[in-house]
C-alpha positions as CSV (number, residue, x, y, z in Angstrom):
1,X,49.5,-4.0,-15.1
2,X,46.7,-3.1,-12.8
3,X,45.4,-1.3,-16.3
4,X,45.6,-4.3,-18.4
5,X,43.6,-6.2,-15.7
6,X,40.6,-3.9,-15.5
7,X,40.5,-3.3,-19.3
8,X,40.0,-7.1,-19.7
9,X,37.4,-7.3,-16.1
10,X,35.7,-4.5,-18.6
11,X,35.4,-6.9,-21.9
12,X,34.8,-9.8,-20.1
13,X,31.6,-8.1,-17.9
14,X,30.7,-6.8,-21.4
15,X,30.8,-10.5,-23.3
16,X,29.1,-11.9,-20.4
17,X,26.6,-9.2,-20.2
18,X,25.1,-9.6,-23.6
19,X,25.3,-13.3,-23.4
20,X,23.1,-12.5,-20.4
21,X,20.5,-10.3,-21.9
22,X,20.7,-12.3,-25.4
23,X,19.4,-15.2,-23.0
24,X,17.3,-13.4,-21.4
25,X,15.6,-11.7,-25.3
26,X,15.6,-15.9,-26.1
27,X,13.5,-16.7,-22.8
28,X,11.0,-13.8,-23.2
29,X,10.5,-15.5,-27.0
30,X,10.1,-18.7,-26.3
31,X,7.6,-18.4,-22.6
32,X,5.6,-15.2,-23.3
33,X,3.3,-15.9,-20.9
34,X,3.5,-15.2,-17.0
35,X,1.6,-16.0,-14.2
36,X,2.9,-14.9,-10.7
37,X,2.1,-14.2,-7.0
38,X,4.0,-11.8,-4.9
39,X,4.4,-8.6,-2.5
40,X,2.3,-5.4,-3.6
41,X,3.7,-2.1,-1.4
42,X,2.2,1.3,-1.5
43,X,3.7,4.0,1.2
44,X,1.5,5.3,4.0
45,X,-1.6,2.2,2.6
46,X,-0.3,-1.1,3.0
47,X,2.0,-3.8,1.9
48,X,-0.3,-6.9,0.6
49,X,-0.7,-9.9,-1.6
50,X,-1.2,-9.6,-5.3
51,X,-1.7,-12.3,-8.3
52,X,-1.3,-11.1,-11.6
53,X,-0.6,-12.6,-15.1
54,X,1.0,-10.8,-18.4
55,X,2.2,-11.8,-21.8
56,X,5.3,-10.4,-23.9
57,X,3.6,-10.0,-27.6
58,X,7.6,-10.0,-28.4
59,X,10.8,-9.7,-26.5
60,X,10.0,-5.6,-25.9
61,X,6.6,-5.0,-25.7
62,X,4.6,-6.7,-22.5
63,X,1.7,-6.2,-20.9
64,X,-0.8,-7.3,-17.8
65,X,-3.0,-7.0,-14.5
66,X,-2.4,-7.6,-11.5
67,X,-5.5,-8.8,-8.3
68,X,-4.2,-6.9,-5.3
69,X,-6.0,-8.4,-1.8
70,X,-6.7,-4.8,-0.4
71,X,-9.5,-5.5,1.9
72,X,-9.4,-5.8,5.1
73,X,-9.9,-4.3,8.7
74,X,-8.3,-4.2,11.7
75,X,-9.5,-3.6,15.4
76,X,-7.4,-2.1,18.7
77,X,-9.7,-1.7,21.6
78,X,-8.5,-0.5,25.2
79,X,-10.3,-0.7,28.2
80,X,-7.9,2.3,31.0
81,X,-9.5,2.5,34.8
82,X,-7.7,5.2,35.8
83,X,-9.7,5.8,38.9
84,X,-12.0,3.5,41.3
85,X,-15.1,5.1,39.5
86,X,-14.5,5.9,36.2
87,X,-14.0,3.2,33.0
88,X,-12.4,4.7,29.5
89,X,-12.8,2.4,26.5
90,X,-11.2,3.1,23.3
91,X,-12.1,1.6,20.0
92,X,-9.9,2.4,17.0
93,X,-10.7,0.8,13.5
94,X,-9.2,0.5,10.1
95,X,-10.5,-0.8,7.0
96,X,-10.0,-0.7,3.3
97,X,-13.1,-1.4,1.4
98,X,-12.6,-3.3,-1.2
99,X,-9.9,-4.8,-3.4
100,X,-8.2,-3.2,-6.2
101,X,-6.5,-4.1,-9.4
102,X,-3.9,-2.3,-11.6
103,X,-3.2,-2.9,-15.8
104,X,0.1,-2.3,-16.7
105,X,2.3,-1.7,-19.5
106,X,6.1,-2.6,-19.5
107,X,8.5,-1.8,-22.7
108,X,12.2,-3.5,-22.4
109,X,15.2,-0.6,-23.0
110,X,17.9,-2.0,-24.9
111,X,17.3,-5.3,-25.0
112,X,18.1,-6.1,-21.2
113,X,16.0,-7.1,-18.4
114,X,15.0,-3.7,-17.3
115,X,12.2,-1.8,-18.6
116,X,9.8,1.1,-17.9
117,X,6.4,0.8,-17.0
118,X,3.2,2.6,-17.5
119,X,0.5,1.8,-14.5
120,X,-2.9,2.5,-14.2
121,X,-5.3,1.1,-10.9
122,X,-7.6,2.0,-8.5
123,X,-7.2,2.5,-4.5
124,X,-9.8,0.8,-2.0
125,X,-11.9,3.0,-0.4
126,X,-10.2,3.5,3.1
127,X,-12.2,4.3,6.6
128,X,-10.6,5.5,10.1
129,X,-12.7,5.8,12.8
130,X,-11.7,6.5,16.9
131,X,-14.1,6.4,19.4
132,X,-13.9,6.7,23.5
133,X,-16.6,5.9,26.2
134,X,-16.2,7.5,29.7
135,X,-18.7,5.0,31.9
136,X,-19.0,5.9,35.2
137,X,-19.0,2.5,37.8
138,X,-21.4,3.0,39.6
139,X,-23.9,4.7,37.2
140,X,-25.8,4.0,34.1
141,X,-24.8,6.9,32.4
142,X,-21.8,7.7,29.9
143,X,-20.2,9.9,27.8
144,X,-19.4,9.3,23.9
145,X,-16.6,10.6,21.3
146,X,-16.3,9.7,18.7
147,X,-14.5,10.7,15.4
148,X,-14.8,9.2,11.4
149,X,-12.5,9.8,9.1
150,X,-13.1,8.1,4.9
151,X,-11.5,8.7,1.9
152,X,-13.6,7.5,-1.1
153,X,-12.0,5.1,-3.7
154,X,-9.9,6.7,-6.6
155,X,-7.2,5.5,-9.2
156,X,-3.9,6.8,-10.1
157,X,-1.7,6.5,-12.9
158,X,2.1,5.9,-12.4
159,X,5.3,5.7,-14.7
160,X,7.9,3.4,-13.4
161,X,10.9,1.4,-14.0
162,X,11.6,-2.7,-13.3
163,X,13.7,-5.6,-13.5
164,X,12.8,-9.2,-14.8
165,X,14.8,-12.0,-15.1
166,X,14.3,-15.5,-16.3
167,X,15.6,-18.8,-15.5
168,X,15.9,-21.6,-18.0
169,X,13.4,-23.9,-16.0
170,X,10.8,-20.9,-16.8
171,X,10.4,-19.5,-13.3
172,X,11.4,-15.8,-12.9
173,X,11.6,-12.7,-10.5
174,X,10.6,-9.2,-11.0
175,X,10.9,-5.6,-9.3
176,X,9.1,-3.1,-10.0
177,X,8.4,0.7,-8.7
178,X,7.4,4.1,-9.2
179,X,5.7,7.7,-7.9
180,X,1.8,7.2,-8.3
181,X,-0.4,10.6,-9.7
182,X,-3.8,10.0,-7.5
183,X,-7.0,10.9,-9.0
184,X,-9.5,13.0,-6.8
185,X,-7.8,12.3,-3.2
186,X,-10.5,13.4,-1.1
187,X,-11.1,12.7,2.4
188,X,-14.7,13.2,4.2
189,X,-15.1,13.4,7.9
190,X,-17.7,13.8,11.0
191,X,-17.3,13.8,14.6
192,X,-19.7,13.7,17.4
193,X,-19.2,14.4,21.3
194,X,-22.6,12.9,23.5
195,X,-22.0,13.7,27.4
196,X,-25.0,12.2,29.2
197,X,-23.6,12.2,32.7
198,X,-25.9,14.3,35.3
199,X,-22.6,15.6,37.1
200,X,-21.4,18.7,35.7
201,X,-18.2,18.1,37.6
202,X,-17.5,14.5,35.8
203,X,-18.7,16.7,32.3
204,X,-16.0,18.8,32.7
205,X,-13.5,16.0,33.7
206,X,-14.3,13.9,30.4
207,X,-13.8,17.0,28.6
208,X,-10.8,17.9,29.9
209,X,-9.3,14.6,29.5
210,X,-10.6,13.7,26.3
211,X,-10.6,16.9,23.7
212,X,-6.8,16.8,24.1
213,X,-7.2,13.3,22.9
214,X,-9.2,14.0,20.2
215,X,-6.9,16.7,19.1
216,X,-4.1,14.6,18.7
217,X,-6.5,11.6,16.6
218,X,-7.9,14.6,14.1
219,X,-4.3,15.6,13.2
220,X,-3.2,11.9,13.2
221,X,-7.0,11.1,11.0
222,X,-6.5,13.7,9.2
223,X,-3.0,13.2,8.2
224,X,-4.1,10.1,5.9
225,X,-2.8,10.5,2.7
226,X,-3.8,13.8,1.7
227,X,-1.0,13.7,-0.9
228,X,-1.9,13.6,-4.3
229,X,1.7,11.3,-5.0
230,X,2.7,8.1,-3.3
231,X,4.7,5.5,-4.3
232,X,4.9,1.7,-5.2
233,X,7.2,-1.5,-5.1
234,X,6.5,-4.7,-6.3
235,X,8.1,-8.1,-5.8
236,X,7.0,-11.0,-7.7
237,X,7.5,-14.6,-8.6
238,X,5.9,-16.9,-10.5
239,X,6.2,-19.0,-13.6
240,X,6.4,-18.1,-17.3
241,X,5.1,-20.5,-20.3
């Protein structure tokens, strides 16, 4: 019995399937055009705000771009007193550049939903910068670090796979992903140490306590996507026409 139950699960998630997809051929006939806002995620950059718009030229063939919002900075500064005479500030900042934009190519696989994608975009140019002061209270003098880390803007081509569907009312969803090939990855660096304290004693202190400091941030700097291969995921929403 329990065989004759799954057998007819089996036709019945077939029928409905391609009753699904033929809907879902019908849709991408009728509104070829999208327009959309949503979720663009790349691992070890960021996760950010994209718009984009595309159009099917049929039900299989589709293409598009996509604005991604990459630009911005952030800011973490610390102030430590960890004696009555001495003040450490830290300054860490992060900023991407500029924003970037990807053209895409997506080809539906057997009539469904899901199709594979062809990608190609750019990356921001990224900068990474740490920098500590050692001020002495009750002096004028102080003692710089500091430590610059940038990778110059590139662009990457990546092959992927997605999902889109379609409601009736013309709004839909998609997902999309894939490894990305990075073009030219290189990162540039300089670093500068200014000890302008006339006590050889407190010299020796600030280097003491920061170079191990500094070691730690290079390997941490450093680290930034060196890789030539990351990876993407997409969310979107929107309205097709």
């Amino acid at each position: 019995m329990k065989y004759y139950f799954f057998t007819i699960l089996l036709i019945w998630n077939s029928l409905y399937s391609q009753s699904f997809y033929e809907k879902q051929i019908q849709l991408r006939n009728e509104k070829p055009i999208y327009v959309y806002t949503g979720l663009n995620s790349i691992s070890y950059y960021y996760s950010i705000q994209h718009l984009g718009a595309s159009y099917a030229f049929d039900t299989k063939n589709e293409i598009g771009a996509n604005f991604i919002f990459s630009k911005y900075s952030s800011d973490d500064r610390r102030t430590n007193l960890p004696s009555s005479n001495t003040l450490f500030l830290f300054n860490e900042n992060y900023a991407f550049k500029q924003n970037s934009m990807k053209i895409f190519y997506n080809y539906y696989i057997f009539n469904s939903p899901f199709f594979v994608n062809a990608t190609i975009g750019s990356l921001p140019e990224v900068s990474q910068t740490y920098s500590a002061f050692i001020i002495p209270t009750f002096s004028d003098n102080f003692s710089e670090f500091n430590i610059n880390v940038r990778r110059k803007s590139t662009a990457y081509f990546s092959p992927g796979l997605g999902i889109k569907l379609i409601l009736e009312n013309g709004l839909f969803f998609t997902i999309a992903g894939g490894p990305m090939f990075i073009y030219d990855n290189q990162i540039r660096s300089n670093s500068y140490s200014y000890l302008a304290s006339n006590s050889d004693s407190q010299n020796i202190a600030a280097n003491l306590f920061i170079n191990p400091l500094l070691d730690s941030k290079k390997k941490e700097l450093f680290g930034f996507s060196k890789k030539n291969t990351e990876a993407y995921i997409d969310f979107s929403a929107g309205i097709s026409f």
